[in-house]
C-alpha positions, 0 to 999 in steps of 0.5 A, spaced: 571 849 048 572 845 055 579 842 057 576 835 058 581 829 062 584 823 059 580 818 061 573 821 057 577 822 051 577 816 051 571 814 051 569 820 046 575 817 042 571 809 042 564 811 041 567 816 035 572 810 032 578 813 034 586 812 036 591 815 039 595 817 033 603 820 032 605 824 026 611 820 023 618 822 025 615 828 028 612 830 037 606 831 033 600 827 036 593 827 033 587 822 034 586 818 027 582 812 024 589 809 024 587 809 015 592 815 015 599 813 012 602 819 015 600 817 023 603 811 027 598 808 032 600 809 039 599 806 045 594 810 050 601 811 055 605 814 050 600 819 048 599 821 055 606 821 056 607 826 049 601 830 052 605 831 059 613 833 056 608 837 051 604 840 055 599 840 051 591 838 053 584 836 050 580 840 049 573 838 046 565 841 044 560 838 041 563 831 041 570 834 037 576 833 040 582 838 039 590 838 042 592 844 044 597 848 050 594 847 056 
């Protein structure tokens, strides 16, 4: 897996018709269809702020995207 930035997670998430998402009453983040009843649609800043006090990173291979520690 490829540590990949911010900016083109973005772009694999549009093409793939995702959003940034945050498990509800938890830190947890993930990307979602926003069709799950358990995950919040959130803002692109929220996400990169969760990512950043988290430290955590997207990872991807093969057009799948995965939150991991950086």
């Amino acid at each position: 897996m490829e540590r990949i930035d911010l900016e083109k997670a973005k772009i694999i998430a549009k093409n793939k018709g995702l959003k940034p998402g945050k498990v509800k009453g938890t830190s947890g983040i993930q990307f979602t269809k926003g069709k799950n009843n358990r995950l919040d649609v959130i803002e692109w800043a929220e996400f990169e702020t969760i990512l950043k006090q988290r430290k955590l990173a997207i990872y991807e291979s093969g057009g799948w995207m995965k939150i991991m520690k950086a």
